[in-house]
N, C-alpha and C positions, 0 to 999 in steps of 0.2 A: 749352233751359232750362239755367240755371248749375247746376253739380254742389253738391249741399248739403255744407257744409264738413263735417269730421270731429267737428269741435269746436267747442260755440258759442266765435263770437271772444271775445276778454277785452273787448272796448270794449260788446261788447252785454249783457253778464252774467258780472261775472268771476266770483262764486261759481257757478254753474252750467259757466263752463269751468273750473275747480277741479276739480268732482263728477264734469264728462267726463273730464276727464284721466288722473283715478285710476282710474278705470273704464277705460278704454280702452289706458290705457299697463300695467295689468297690476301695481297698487300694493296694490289693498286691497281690501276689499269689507265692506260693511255684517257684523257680528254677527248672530246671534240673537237676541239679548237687546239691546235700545234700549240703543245707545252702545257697544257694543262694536264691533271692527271682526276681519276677519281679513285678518292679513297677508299676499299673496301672495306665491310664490319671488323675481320680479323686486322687487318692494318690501323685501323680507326680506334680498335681495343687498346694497340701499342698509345697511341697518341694519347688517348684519356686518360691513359695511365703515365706518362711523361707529364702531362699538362695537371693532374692534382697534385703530384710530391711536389713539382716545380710550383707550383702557383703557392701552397702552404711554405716551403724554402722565401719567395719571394715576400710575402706576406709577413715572416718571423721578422725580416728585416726593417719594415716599418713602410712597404711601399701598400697601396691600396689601390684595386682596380677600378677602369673608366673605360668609358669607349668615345671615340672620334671618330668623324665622319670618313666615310670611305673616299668622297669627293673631297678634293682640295684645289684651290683657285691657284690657276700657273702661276699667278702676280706673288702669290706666298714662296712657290719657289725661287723666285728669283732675286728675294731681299737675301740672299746666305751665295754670293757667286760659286764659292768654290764646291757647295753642296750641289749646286743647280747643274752644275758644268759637268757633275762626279756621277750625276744620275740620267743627266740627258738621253742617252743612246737606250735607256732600258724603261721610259716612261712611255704608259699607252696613254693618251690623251684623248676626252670626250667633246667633240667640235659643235653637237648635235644633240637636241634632248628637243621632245616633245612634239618632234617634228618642224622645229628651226634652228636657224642655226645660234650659238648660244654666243652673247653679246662678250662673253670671256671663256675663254677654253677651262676645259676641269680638268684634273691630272688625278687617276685613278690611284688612291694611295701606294708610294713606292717604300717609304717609310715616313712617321709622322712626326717628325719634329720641327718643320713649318707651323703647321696646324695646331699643335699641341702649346709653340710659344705663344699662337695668337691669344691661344686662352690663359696662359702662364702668366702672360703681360696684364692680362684683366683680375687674374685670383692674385696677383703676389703684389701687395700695397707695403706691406714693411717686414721688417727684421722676425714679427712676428708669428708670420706663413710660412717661415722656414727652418727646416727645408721640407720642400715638396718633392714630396715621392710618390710617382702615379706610373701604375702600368697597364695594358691593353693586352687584351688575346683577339687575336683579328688576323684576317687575311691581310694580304700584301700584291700586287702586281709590279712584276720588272720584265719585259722583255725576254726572253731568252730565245738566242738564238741556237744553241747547240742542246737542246733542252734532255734529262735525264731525269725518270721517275724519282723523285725524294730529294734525289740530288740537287738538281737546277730544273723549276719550272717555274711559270711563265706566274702561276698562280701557288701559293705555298702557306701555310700556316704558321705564325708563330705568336708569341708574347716580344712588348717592346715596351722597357724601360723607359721615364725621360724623367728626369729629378731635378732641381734647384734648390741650390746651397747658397749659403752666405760668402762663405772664403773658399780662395781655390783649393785650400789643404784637406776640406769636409768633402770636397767632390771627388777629388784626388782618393781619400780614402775608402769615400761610396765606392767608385767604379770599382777598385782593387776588391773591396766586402764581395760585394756581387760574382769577380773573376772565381775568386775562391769558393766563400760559402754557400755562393747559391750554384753554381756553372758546375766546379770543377770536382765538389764535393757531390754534386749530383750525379754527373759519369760517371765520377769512379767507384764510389757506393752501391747507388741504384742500377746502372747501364753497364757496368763495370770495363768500362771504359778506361784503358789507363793514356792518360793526356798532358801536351804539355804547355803549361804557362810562360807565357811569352809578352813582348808587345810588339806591335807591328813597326815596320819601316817606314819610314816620309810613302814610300813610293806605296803602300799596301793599306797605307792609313783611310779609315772611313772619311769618306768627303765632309768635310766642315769640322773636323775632328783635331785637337792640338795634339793626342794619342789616343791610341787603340789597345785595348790587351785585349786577347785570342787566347784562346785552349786548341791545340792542333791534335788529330789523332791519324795513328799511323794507319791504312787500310791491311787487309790479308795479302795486296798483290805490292805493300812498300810504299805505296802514295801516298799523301796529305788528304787530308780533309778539315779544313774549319768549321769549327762545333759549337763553338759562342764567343760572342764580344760584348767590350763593355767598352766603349768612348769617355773619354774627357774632351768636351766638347769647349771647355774653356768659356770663354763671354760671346765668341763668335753667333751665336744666335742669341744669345741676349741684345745683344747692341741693335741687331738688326730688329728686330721685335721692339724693342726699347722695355726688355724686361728686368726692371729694375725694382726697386728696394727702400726702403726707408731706414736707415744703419741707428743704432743706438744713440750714436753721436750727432743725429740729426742730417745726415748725408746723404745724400742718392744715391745708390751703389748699384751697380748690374747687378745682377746672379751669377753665379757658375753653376756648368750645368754637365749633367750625364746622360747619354744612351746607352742601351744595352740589350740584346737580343739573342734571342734561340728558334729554332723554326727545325719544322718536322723533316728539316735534312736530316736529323740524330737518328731516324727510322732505318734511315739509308746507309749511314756510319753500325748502326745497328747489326746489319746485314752484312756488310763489307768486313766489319770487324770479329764477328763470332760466328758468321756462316762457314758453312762445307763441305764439300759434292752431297752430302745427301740432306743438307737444306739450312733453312736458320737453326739459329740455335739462340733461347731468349734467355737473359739472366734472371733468375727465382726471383729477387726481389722486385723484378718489372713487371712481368709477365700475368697477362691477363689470365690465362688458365695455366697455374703452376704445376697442375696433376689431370691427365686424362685416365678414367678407369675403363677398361674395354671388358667386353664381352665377348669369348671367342666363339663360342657356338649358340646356338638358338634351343637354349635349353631352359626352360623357366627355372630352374633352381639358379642358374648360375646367373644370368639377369639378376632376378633380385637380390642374391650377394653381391653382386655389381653396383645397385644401388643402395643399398643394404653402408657397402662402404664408402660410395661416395658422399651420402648423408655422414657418417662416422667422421670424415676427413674436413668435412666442411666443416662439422661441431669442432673443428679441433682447430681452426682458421685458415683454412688453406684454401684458397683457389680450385675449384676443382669441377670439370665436365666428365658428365656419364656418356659414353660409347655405347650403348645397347643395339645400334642401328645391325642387325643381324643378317638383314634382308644383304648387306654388303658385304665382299667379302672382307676376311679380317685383314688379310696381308696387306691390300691395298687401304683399307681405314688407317692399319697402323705405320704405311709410308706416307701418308697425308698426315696424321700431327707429328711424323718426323721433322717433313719438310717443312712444317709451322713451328719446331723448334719448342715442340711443349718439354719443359725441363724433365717431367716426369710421366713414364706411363704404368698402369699398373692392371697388368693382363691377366683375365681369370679364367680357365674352362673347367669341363665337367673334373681332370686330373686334378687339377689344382684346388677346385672343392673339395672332393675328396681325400686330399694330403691336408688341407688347412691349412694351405700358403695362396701366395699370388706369385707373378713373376714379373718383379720389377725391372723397366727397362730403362736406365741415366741415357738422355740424351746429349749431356754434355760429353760426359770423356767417353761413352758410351758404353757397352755390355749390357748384361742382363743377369740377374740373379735371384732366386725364391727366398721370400720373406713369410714369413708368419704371418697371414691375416690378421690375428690379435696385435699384433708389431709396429703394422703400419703408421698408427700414429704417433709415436714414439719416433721410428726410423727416418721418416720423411723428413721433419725437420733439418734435423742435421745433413742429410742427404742433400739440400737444398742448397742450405747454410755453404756445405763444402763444393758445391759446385755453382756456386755463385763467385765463391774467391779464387775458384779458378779459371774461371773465364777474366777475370782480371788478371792475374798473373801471366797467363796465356798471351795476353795482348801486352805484355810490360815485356815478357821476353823477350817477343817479336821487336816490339820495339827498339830494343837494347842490342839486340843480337844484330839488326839492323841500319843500325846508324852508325859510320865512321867518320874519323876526324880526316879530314881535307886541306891540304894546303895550297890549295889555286881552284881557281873556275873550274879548269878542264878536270880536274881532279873531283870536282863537287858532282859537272854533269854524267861523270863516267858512275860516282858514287846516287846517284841521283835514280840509274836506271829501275833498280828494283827495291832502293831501299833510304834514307835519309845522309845526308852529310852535317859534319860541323864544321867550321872555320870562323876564325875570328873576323870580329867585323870590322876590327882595325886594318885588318888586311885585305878585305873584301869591299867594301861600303859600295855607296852608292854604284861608281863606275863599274866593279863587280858584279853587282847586282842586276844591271841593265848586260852586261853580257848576257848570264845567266837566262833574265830573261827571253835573251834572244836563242835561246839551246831549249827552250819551253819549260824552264826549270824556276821557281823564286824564292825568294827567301820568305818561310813560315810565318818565324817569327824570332826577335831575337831575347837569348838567355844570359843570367848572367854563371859565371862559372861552377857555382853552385847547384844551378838548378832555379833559382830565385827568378824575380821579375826585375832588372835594371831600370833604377832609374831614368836614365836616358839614354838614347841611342851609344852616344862615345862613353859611356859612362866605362872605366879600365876593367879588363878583363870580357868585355859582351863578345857573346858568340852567335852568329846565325846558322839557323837550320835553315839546309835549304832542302827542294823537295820539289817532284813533281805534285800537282795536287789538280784533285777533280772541283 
């Protein structure tokens, strides 16, 4: 009888090998409370490691962290209608504290750019405080009713932008700095993530937002997923705030202003995009343990060349856990940091002592081959190096290979099924877009022919990707 796999394969159920994965690779686990999730250590290691390059990226650019309160007063949301009206269905709201009932409801942070103007409007006196750049790492609560581990839950992690500029042109530019050198240079680099910049549609745009720019990434099963945005929020919360300015010239001027955000959905896109029936697979430059060294038998000599070299590896900067746990078997230890996607493993027994190798196992392209104990530090590197840039290329083929040009709706949602479509937007627009919608299909976000970010919606030549997306 064949051994039942570990994991349903992706081709028989990918969202079921999703739900195993994270299960099994040691990511998360269901909440208490419908839509919450709990982070595990190994899951928790990704995010620490997403949340330092990302916060030092943020940081270069000249923004500095704060925190805001987690409670914010309804009455805050409802000076911004169109933000108020864009978040309504996904606010949990606190009626009660203390054991009465509370003279004004709280609205459990959904995102903070209420909150954040009320203070804007008190730090920004003139032309001199600007521009203010401040960011948060904090949880978030929205509602969710179809809730997915990483993906969509009720409760979710991320960092949130919120800046004021003097002219719209400085803001304009901020959002675009951020789409790029912090977002998209961070996928593709670190997460090797290949993604595409865009900005969103009237109908997709962040509520209170005059535009959106989005990084979209293709999943393993051809779906969308949005990975970060960056809003130009225009004066629309300035006005209502009354956050304004003292201009050179002696003027009251609003501000213009940006949000922008990332949240530990990228754990999820993480999975979707480099996992493979036999588990995650983590990109070197991410990854909390970039080398496991095992020990295949319970032999004190080879234990301590075990640690012997995992000491060696670490003097040489590498990421690295010792295996020694013996009492277990090995086969099942070494399909456990499969399915955690440790980029490298470097398995020794009494043979392997005895030759003066080890036997290196790549978990990206995968195989296995003996290295020279003395080699390893030398070999690893590059070993790393080169399967870190192909786990991006991997995900740009797919991409590319994936996405066809479309010249109608019925044509986008038939292209839509497993993989992305283009069409231009001159010929698509709005009333296209709400068909679309109605086939459970939307537009991504729109490109311009290049590749580039359009200026604006009609801007000649824009094209939209459209897509299913989780």
């Amino acid at each position: 009888m064949a051994k039942a796999p570990v994991l349903t394969p992706q081709a028989d159920d990918f969202p079921r090998w999703y739900q195993d994965l994270i299960n099994k690779a040691e990511l998360a686990d269901n909440g208490p409370v419908r839509g919450t999730m709990v982070i595990r250590p190994y899951g928790y290691g990704l995010w620490e490691r997403m949340q330092a390059d990302m916060d030092a990226r943020i940081k270069a650019v000249g923004a500095q962290n704060a925190y805001f309160p987690l409670f914010i007063p309804q009455s805050y949301l409802t000076r911004e209608a169109e933000h108020v009206e864009g978040f309504a269905p996904e606010l949990a709201v606190v009626t009660h504290g203390g054991g009465k009932e509370l003279e004004e409801p709280i609205v459990v942070r959904p995102t903070s750019e209420t909150i954040i103007n009320e203070y804007f409007s008190k730090w920004v006196q003139s032309y001199r405080d600007l521009p203010l750049l401040i960011n948060q790492w904090a949880n978030v609560v929205r509602w969710e009713l179809r809730p997915r581990l990483f993906l969509r839950t009720t409760e979710f992690l991320w960092q949130e932008g919120h800046t004021a500029h003097a002219t719209q042109a400085d803001a304009r530019e901020f959002a675009s700095r951020i789409q790029y050198d912090v977002y998209a240079d961070f996928m593709e680099n670190v997460l090797a993530m290949d993604v595409v910049p865009g900005r969103k549609t009237a109908r997709e745009r962040f509520a209170g937002a005059i535009n959106t720019l989005t990084l979209e990434g293709m999943m393993g099963d051809g779906k969308a997923l949005q990975l970060g945005t960056s809003h130009e929020l225009g004066q629309n919360f300035a006005k209502a705030f009354n956050t304004s300015y003292l201009s050179k010239e002696g003027t009251q001027e609003h501000v213009w202003q940006t949000s922008w955000g990332s949240t530990t959905r990228m754990i999820g896109a993480l999975v979707m995009m480099h996992g493979d029936d036999n588990g995650l697979r983590v990109p070197p430059k991410l990854a909390h343990v970039q080398v496991v060294v095992l020990a295949i038998k319970d032999d004190e000599a080879v234990v301590a060349k075990v640690r012997e070299v995992g000491e060696q590896l670490r003097a040489a900067g590498l990421r690295v856990v010792v295996d020694d746990r013996t009492d277990t078997p090995f086969g099942r230890r070494a399909v456990d940091w499969e399915l955690k996607g440790v980029p490298v493993r470097i398995e020794i027994g009494p043979r392997d002592l005895a030759g003066c190798t080890a036997m290196l196992a790549r978990r990206i392209p995968g195989g296995k081959e003996p290295v020279a104990l003395d080699a390893l530090t030398s070999v690893l590197p590059k070993v790393l190096e080169e399967d870190q840039a192909r786990l991006l290329q991997e995900s740009r083929d797919r991409r590319l290979a994936r996405t066809v040009d479309v010249a109608s709706v019925g044509e986008a949602v038939e292209a839509a099924a497993d993989g992305w479509a283009r069409i231009p937007w001159a010929d698509l627009g709005p009333e296209g877009e709400a068909k679309l919608a109605e086939q459970g299909v939307s537009v991504r976000c729109l490109v311009a022919e290049d590749g580039s970010v359009p200026v604006a919606d009609d801007a000649p030549g824009t094209v939209a990707i459209a897509a299913r997306a989780y």
